[in-house]
PATI-756294 format. One record per residue (C-alpha): residue in three letters; x, y, z. Coordinates in pm, whole numbers, plus 50000, padded with zeros to 5 digits. Layout:
<zaba "ALA",<X,Y,Z>>;
...
END
This chain:
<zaba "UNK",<50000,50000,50000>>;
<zaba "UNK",<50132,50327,49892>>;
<zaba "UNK",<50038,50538,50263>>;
<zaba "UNK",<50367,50712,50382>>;
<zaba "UNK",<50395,51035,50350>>;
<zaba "UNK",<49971,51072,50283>>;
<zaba "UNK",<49747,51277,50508>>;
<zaba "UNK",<49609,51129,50777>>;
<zaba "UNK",<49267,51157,51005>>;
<zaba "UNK",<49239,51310,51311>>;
<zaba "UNK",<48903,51138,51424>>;
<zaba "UNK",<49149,50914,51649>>;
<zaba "UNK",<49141,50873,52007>>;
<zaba "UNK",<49465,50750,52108>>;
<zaba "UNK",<49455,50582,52486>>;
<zaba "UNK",<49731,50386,52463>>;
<zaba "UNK",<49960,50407,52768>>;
<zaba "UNK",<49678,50475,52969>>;
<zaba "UNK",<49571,50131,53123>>;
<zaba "UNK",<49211,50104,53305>>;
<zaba "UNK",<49182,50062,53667>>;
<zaba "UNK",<48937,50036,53907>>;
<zaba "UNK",<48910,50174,54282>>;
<zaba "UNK",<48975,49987,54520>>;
<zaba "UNK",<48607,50098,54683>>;
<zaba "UNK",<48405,49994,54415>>;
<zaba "UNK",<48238,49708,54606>>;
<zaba "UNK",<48052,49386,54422>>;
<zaba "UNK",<47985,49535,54114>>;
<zaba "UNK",<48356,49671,54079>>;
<zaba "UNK",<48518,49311,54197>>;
<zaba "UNK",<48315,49136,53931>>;
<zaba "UNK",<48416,49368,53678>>;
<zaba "UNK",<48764,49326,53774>>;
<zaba "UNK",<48741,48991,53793>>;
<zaba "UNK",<48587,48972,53409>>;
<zaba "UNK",<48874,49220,53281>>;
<zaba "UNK",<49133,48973,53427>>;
<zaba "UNK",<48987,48700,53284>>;
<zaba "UNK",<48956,48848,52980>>;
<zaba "UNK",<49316,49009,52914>>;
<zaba "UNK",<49501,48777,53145>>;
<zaba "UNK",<49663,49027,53386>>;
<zaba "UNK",<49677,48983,53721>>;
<zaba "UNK",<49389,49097,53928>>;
<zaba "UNK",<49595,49331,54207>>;
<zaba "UNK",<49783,49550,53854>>;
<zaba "UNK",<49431,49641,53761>>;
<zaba "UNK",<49312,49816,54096>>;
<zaba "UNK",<49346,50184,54139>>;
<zaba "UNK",<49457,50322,54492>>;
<zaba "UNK",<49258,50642,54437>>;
<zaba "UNK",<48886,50715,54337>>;
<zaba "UNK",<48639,50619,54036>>;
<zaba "UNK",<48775,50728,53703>>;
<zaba "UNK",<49144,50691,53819>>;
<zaba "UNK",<49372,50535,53615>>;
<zaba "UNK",<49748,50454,53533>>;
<zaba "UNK",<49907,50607,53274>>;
<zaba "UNK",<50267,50610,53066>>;
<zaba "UNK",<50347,50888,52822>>;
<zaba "UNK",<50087,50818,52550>>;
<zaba "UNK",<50315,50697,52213>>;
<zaba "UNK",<50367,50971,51973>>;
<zaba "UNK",<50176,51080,51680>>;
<zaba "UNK",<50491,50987,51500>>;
<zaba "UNK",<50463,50590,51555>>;
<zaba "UNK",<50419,50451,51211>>;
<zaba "UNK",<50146,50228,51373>>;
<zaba "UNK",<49882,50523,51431>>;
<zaba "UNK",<50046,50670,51128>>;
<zaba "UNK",<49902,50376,50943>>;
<zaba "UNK",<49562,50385,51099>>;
<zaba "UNK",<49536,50724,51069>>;
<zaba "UNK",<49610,50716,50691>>;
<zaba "UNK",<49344,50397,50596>>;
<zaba "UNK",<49076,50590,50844>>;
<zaba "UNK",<49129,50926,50608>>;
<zaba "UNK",<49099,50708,50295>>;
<zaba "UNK",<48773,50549,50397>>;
<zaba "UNK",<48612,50884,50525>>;
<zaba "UNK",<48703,51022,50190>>;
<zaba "UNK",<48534,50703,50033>>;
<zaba "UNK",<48255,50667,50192>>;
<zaba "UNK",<48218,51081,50207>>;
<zaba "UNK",<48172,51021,49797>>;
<zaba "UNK",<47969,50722,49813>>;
<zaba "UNK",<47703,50925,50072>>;
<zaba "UNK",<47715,51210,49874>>;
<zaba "UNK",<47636,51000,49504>>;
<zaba "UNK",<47305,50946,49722>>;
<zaba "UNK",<47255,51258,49807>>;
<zaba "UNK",<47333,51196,50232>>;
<zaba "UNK",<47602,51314,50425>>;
<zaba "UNK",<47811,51106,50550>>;
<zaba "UNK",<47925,51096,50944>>;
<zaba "UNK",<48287,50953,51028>>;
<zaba "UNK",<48333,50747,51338>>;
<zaba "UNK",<48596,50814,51615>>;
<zaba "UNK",<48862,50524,51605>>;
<zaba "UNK",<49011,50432,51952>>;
<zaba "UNK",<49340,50322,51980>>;
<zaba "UNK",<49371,50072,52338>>;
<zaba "UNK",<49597,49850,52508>>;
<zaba "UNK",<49445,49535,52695>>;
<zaba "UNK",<49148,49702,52789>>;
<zaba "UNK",<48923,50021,52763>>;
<zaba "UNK",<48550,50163,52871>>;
<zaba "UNK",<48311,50173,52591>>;
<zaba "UNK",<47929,50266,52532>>;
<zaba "UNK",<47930,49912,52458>>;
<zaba "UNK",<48080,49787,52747>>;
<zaba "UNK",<48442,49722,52840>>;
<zaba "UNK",<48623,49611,52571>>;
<zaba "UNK",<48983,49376,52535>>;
<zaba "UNK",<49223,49305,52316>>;
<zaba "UNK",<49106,48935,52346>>;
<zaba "UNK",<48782,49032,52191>>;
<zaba "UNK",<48919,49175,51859>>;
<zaba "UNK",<48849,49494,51716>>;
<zaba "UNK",<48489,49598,51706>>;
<zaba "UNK",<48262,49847,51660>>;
<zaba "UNK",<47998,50037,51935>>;
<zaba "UNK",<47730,50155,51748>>;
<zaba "UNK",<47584,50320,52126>>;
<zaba "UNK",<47884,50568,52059>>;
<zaba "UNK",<47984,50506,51715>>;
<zaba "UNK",<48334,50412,51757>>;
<zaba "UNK",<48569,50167,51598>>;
<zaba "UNK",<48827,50000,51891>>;
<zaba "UNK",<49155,49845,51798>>;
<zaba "UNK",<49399,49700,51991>>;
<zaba "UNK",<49667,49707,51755>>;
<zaba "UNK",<49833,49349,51908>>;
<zaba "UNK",<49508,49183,51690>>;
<zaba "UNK",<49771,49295,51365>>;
<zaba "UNK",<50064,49074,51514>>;
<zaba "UNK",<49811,48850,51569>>;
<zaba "UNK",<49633,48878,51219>>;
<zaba "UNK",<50030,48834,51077>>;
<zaba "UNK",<50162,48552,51345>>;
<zaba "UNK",<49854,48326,51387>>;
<zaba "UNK",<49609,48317,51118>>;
<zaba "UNK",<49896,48372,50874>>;
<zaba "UNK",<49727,48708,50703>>;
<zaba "UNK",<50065,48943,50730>>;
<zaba "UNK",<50037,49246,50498>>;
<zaba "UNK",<49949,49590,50516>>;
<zaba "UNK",<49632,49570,50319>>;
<zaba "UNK",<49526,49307,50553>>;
<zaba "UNK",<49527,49518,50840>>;
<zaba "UNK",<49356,49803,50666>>;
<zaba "UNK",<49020,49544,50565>>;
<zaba "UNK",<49037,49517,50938>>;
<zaba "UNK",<48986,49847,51011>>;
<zaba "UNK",<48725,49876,50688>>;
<zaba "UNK",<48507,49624,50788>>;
<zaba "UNK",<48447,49761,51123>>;
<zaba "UNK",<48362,50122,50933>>;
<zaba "UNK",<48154,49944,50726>>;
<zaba "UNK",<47943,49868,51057>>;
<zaba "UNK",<47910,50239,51088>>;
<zaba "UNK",<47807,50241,50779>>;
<zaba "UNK",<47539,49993,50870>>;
<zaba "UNK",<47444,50242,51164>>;
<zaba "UNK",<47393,50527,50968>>;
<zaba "UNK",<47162,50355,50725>>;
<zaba "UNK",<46945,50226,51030>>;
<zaba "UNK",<47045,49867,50932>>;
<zaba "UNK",<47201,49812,51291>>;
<zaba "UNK",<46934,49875,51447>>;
<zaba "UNK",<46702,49680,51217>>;
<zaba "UNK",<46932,49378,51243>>;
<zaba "UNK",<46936,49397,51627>>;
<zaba "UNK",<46536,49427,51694>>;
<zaba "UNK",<46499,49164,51448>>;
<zaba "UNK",<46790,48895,51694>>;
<zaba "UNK",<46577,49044,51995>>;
<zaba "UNK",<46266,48868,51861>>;
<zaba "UNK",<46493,48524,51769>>;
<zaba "UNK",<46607,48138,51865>>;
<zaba "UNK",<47010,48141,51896>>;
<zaba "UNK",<47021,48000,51526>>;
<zaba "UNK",<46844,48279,51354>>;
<zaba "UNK",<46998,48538,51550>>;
<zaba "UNK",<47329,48385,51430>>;
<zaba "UNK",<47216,48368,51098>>;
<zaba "UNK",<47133,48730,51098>>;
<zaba "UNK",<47458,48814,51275>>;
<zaba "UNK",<47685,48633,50971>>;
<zaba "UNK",<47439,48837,50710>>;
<zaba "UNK",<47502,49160,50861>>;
<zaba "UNK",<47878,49063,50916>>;
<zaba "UNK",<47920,48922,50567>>;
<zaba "UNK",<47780,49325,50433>>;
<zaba "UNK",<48035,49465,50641>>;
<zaba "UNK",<48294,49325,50419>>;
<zaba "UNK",<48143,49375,50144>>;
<zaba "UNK",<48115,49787,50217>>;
<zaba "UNK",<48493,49678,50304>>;
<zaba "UNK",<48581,49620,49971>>;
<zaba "UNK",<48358,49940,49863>>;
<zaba "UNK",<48667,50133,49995>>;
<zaba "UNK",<48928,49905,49844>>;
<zaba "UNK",<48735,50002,49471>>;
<zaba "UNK",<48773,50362,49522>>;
<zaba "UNK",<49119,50385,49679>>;
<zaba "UNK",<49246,50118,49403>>;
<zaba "UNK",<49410,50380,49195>>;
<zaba "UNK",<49578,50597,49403>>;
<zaba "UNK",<49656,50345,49744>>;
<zaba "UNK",<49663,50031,49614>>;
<zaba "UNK",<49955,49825,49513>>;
<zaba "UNK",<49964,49447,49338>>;
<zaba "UNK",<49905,49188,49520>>;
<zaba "UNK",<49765,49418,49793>>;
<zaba "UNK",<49412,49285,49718>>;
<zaba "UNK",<49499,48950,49739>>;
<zaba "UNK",<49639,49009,50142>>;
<zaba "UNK",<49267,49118,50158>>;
<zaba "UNK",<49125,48825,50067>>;
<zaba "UNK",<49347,48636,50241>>;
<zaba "UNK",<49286,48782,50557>>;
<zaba "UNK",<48910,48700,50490>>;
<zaba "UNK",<48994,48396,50415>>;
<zaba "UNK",<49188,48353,50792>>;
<zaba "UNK",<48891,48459,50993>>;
<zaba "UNK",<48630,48284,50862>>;
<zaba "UNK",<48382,48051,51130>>;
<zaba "UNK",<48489,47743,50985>>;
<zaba "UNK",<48824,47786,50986>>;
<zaba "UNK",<48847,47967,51352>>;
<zaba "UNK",<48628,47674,51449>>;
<zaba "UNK",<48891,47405,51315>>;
<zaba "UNK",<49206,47539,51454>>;
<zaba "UNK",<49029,47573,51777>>;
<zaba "UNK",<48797,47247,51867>>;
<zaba "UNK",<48844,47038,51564>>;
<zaba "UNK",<48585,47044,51406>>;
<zaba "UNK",<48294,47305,51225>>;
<zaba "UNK",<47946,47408,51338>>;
<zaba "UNK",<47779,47588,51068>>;
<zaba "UNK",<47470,47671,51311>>;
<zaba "UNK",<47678,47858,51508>>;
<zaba "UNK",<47879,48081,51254>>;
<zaba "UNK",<47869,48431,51363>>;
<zaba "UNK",<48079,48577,51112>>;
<zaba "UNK",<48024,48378,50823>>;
<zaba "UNK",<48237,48089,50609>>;
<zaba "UNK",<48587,48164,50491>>;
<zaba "UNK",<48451,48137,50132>>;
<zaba "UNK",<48138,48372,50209>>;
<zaba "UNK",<48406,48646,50387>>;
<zaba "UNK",<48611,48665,50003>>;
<zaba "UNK",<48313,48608,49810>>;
<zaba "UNK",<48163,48913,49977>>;
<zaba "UNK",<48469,49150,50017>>;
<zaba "UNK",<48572,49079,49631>>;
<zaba "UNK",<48209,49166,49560>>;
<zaba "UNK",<48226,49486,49729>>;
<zaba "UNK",<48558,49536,49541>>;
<zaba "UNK",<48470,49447,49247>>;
<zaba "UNK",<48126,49661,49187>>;
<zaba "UNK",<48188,49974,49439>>;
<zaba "UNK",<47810,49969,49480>>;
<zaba "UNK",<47605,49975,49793>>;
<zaba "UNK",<47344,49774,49642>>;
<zaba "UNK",<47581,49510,49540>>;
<zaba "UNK",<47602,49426,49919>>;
<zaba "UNK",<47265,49347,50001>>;
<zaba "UNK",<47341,48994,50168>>;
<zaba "UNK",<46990,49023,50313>>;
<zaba "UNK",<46826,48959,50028>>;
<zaba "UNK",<47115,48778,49746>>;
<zaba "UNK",<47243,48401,49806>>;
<zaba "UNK",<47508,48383,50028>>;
<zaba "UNK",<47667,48096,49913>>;
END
């Protein structure tokens, strides 16, 4: 990807260095919590507690704006707000960037607390993309997906569930799982994850020209490839259970993000309504 020396966004809340803790006075509720935060990132209980009161935390000198890292991010997140800025705008809407949070181990969301065991995601309650940037070592080291353009269809397909937001398809998606068994509201969950990649690839059409390198969509689809429910499932219990897919197939994850690629087109990503393979 050709992204030193571009302009980068500055919808980025950097929080790295600072590491959530909890007071020590924060009773059951806070002990759970603590207890769930430890489970989830592996850290000893005792480094997460805070000597002083609610909303304390421990901090290091945050990295600078310099680090190639957030220099990355920063440059992908400007490429896909000018993207999807045009694609909005083609349908006569405006379109609304999300703040991207940059985290270590853990961090506070509208969501909930979020870890760097969990992935990145997107909170559509504050309409923020978190990233842990360890998932891209992780993304290189242990699903064998190393490449620049990998890590940027990370970071795409959680805009593209802002996207999803600001059409109202979120929301749609989420009454309709309210009102489900466990296997439809999975169903729906690969469906609406499957679009995401899709409006993933939406980016990768219009940046091909001027970001873009060869073989740079192929790391894309490779990645898509490496996180797909089946195999996820097979490296870790041996075996694949389609009915509980929550992502969607390795082969559905490419098929989608080439589509989006391939067309540019919003409509070209309805996986509501088209055959999924």
């Amino acid at each position: 990807m050709k992204w030193r020396g571009r302009a980068g966004s500055t919808n980025i809340d950097d929080r790295r260095g600072r590491r959530m803790a909890l007071p020590l006075g924060g009773g059951i509720g806070g002990l759970v919590l603590l207890l769930v935060i430890s489970a989830l990132t592996g850290q000893n209980p005792l480094d997460l507690v805070s000597p002083g009161g609610p909303g304390s935390d421990i901090s290091t000198p945050p990295p600078s704006e310099d680090d190639p890292q957030r220099q990355f991010v920063a440059v992908v997140l400007r490429d896909l707000e000018g993207a999807w800025t045009e694609v909005f705008r083609e349908r006569g809407q405006t379109y609304q960037p999300p703040v991207l949070v940059l985290f270590e181990e853990a961090t506070e969301s509208a969501c909930g607390v979020g870890s760097a065991a969990m992935g990145p995601f997107y909170c559509p309650a504050d309409r923020q993309v978190y990233l842990d940037l360890s998932f891209f070592r992780d993304l290189s080291e242990r699903f064998g997906a190393p490449g620049d353009f990998a890590q940027a269809y990370v970071i795409a397909h959680e805009v593209g569930h802002h996207v999803q937001t600001l059409t109202g398809l979120s929301e749609r998606v989420s009454a309709a799982r309210r009102g489900s068994d466990e296997r439809e509201s999975n169903s729906l969950s690969v469906l609406q994850e499957l679009q995401a990649d899709c409006y993933a690839g939406i980016w990768g059409y219009y940046e091909a020209g001027d970001l873009l390198e060869p073989g740079d969509a192929e790391e894309g689809l490779r990645a898509a490839a490496a996180i797909g429910d089946d195999r996820l499932q097979r490296q870790g219990q041996g075996r694949v259970a389609p009915e509980s897919f929550t992502h969607g197939s390795s082969e559905q994850r490419v098929f989608w993000l080439r589509r989006g690629m391939e067309t540019g087109r919003l409509e070209s990503c309805d996986t509501f309504s088209a055959d999924t393979r």
